[in-house]
ROBA-777273 format. One record per residue (C-alpha): x, y, z. Coordinates in steps of 0.25 Angstrom, whole numbers, plus 5000, padded with zeros to 4 digits. Example, Ala and Ser with C-alpha at 12.3 -4.5 7.8 and 13.67 -1.06 7.14 Angstrom:
REM residues 2
<r east="5049" north="4982" up="5031"/>
<r east="5055" north="4996" up="5029"/>
END
This chain:
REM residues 182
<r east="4639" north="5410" up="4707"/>
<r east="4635" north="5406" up="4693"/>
<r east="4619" north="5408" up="4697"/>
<r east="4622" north="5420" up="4704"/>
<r east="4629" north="5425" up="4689"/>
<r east="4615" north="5418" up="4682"/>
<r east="4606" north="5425" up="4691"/>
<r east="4615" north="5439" up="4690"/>
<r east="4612" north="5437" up="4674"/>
<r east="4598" north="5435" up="4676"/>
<r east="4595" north="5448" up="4684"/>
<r east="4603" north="5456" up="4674"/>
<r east="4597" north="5452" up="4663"/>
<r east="4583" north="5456" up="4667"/>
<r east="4590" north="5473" up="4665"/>
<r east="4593" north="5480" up="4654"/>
<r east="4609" north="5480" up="4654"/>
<r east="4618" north="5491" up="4646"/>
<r east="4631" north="5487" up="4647"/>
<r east="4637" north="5496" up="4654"/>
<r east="4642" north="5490" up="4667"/>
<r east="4649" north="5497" up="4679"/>
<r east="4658" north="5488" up="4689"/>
<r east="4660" north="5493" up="4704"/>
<r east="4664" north="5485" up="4716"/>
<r east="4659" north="5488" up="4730"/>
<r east="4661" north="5481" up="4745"/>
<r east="4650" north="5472" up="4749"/>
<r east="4652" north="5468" up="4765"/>
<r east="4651" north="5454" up="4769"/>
<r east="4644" north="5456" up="4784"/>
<r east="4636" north="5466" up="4788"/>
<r east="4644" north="5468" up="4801"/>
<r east="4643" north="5483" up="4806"/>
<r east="4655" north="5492" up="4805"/>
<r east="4657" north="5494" up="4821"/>
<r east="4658" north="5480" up="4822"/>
<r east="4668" north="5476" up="4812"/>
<r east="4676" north="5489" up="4816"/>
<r east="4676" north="5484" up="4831"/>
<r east="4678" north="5469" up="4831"/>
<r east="4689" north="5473" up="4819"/>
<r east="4680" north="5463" up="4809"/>
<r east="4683" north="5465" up="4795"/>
<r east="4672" north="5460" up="4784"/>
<r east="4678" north="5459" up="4770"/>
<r east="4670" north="5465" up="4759"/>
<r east="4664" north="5460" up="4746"/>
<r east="4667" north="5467" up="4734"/>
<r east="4656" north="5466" up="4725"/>
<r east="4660" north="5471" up="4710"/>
<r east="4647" north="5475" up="4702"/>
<r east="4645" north="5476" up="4688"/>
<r east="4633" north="5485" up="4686"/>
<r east="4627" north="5489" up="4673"/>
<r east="4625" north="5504" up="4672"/>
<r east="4610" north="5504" up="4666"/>
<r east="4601" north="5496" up="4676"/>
<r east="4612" north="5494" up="4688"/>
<r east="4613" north="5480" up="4687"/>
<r east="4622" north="5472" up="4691"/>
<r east="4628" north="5462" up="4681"/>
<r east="4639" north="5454" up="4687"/>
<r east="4645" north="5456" up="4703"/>
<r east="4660" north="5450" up="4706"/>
<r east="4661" north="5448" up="4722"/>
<r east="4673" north="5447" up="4729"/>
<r east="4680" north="5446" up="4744"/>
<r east="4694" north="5452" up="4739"/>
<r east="4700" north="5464" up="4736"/>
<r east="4699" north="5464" up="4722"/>
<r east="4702" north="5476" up="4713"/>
<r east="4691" north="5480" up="4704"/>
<r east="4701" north="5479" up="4691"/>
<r east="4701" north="5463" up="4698"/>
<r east="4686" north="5461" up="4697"/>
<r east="4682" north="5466" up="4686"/>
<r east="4686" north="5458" up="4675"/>
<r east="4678" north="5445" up="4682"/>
<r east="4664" north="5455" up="4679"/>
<r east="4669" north="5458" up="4665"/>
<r east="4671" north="5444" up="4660"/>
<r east="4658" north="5440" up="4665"/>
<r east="4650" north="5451" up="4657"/>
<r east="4655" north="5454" up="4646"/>
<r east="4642" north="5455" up="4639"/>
<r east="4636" north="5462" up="4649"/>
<r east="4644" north="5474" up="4648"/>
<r east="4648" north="5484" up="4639"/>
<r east="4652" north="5495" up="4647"/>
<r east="4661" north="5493" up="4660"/>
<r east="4662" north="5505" up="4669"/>
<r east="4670" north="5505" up="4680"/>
<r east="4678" north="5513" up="4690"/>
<r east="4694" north="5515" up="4690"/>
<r east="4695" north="5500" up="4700"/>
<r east="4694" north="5495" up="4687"/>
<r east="4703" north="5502" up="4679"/>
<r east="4711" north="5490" up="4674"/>
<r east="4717" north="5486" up="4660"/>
<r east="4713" north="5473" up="4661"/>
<r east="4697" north="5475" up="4663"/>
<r east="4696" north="5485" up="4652"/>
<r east="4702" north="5474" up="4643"/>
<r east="4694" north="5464" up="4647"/>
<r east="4682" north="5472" up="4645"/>
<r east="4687" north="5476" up="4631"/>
<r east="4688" north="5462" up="4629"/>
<r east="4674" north="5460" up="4632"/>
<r east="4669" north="5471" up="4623"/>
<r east="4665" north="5480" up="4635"/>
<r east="4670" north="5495" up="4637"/>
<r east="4677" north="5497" up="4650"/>
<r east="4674" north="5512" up="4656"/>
<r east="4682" north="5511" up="4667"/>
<r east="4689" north="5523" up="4673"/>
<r east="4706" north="5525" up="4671"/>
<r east="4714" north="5526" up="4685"/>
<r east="4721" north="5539" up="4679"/>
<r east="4736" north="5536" up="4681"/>
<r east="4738" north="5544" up="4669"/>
<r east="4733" north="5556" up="4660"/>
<r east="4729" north="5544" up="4649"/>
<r east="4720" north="5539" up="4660"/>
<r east="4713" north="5552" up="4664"/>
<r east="4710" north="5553" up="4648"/>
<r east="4703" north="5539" up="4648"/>
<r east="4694" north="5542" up="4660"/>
<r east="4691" north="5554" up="4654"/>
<r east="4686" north="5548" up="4641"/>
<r east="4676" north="5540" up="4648"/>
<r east="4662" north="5539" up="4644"/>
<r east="4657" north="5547" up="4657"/>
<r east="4642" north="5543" up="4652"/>
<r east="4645" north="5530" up="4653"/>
<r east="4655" north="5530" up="4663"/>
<r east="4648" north="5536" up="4674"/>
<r east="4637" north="5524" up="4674"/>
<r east="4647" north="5518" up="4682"/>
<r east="4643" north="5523" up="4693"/>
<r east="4630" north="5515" up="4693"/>
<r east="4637" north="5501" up="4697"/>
<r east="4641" north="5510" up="4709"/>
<r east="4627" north="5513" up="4711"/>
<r east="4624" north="5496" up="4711"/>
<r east="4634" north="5495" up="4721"/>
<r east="4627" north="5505" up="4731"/>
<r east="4614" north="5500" up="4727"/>
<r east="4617" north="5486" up="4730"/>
<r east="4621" north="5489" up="4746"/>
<r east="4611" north="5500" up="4748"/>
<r east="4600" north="5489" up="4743"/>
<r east="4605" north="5475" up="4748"/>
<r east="4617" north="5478" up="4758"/>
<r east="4632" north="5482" up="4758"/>
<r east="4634" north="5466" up="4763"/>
<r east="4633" north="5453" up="4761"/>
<r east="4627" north="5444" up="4772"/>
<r east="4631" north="5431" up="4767"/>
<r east="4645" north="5425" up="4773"/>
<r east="4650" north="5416" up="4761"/>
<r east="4655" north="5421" up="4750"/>
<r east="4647" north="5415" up="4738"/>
<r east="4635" north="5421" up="4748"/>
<r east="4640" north="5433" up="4748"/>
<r east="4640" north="5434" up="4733"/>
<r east="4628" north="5428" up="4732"/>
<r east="4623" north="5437" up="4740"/>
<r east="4628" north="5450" up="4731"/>
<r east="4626" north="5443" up="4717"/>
<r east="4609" north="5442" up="4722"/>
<r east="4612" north="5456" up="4727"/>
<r east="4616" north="5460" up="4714"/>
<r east="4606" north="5452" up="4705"/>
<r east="4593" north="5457" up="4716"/>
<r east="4598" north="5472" up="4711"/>
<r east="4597" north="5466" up="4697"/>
<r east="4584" north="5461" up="4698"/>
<r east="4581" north="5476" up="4706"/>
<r east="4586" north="5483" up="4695"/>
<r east="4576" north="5475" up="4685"/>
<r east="4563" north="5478" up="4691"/>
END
């Protein structure tokens, strides 16, 4: 996995980054089995969830977490943020990642979580309220990574292992990269 990381760098250092980063998770399928026929031999195909950290400025993506679980957001994030601190500045995310413990390890970091409150209280509505919505609203373009990524290379994987499989996303990932620099 550690050329995987070398190459991901590489492919991201040929675009001019700002620092603002988004983070999003999406569902990647593991087999590209039709609907019909999971639904009538009663086959389930477990997903892959594919976490994204996307800077806002050119759409690239700068580091991917891969998992077969059911992991929380609030669970993957810290893993992204300790391994770019100096890639970000700005982390934008949605409320999945409204946690304590990920807006102090990015303070720790030196970077400015702009992640929206769950509003359980008035105090909380205030804070989201507060929001930089300029900045803020550039969330909404690892969303548009995620989209792009399955409309351009498939909504699945085709490989059967797993190191395959996220082999398979991370050279998805760093191909958009190189796509984005030309």
């Amino acid at each position: 996995m550690a050329v995987w990381r070398v190459l991901f760098n590489l492919s991201i250092s040929l675009l001019p980054t700002n620092g603002v980063a988004g983070i999003d998770a999406s569902g990647f399928d593991r087999s590209h089995a039709s609907k019909h026929y999971t639904k009538r031999a009663e086959f389930t195909i477990q997903q892959l969830k594919v976490t994204l950290l996307v800077d806002s400025k050119v759409n690239a993506v700068l580091d991917l977490h891969v998992t077969t679980t059911r992991k929380h957001d609030s669970q993957i994030a810290p893993s992204l943020i300790k391994r770019n601190p100096e890639t970000i500045d700005i982390l934008l995310g949605d409320k999945g990642y409204d946690d304590q413990k990920i807006r102090r390890l990015a303070r720790q970091h030196d970077i400015r979580p702009l992640i929206k409150h769950r509003e359980f209280t008035p105090l909380h509505k205030a804070w989201n309220a507060r929001l930089d919505a300029d900045i803020y609203g550039q969330r909404s373009q690892s969303e548009t990574v995620n989209s792009t990524l399955k409309r351009k290379y498939g909504a699945f994987v085709r490989s059967r292992r797993w190191w395959k499989q996220f082999r398979e996303l991370a050279l998805t990932c760093i191909v958009h990269n190189l796509d984005q620099a030309l």
